[in-house]
N, C-alpha and C positions, 0 to 999 in steps of 0.2 A: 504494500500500500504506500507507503512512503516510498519506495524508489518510483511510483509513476508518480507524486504528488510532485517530488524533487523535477520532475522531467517536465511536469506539466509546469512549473514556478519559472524553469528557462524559458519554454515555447509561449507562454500567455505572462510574460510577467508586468504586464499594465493592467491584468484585470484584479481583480478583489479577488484576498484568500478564501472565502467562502466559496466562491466561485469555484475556483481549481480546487477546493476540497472536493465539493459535490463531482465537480465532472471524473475526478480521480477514481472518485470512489464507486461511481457510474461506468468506469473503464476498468477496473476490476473485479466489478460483484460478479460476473458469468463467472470466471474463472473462478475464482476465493470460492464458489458453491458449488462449482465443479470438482475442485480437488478435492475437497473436505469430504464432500457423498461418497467418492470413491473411495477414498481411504475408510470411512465408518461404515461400507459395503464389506471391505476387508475386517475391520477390527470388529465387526458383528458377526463375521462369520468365525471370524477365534473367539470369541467369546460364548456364541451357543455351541461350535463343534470342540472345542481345546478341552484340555484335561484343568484342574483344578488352580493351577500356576496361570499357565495362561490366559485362562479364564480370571483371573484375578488382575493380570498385565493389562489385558484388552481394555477391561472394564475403566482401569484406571484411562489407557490410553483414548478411551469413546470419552470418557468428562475431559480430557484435555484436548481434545481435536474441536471438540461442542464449545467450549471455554475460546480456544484460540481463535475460530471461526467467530464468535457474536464478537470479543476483544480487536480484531481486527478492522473490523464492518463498523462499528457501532460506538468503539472507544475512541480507537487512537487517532482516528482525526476529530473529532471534537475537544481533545486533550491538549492537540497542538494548536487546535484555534483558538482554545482559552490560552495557552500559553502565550502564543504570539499578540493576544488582544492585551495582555498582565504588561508585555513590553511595552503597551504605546505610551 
């Protein structure tokens, strides 16, 4: 998310940050909800077929995929928009 934010700040940098947040974050969500299903396609399948261990792995790895997916989407560019509003 921030390497497109960083990209989008060179190519539009006359426009408003809220601006290039939305569009970044616009330019990212197919993929960011692409990777994450496939991957929680995989950690769902160890986690109903695996043995006891794994199934305790997965489990932890499904709340951190679920965790990093909304923290991505959801946080971390409203975190830097507060931050960079805190500078002016």
């Amino acid at each position: 998310m921030f390497d497109r934010i960083r990209e989008n700040l060179r190519k539009h940098h006359k426009q408003k940050l809220d601006f290039i947040l939305n569009k970044s974050i616009n330019e990212t969500l197919g993929r960011t909800i692409l990777t994450s299903m496939t991957t929680l396609i995989v950690l769902i399948t160890l986690f109903v077929l695996g043995g006891g261990i794994i199934h305790d792995f997965a489990f932890a790895m499904i709340i951190g995929v679920l965790i990093g997916t909304y923290s991505s989407i959801f946080v971390a560019s409203p975190i830097l928009l507060a931050w960079q509003n805190r500078k002016k």
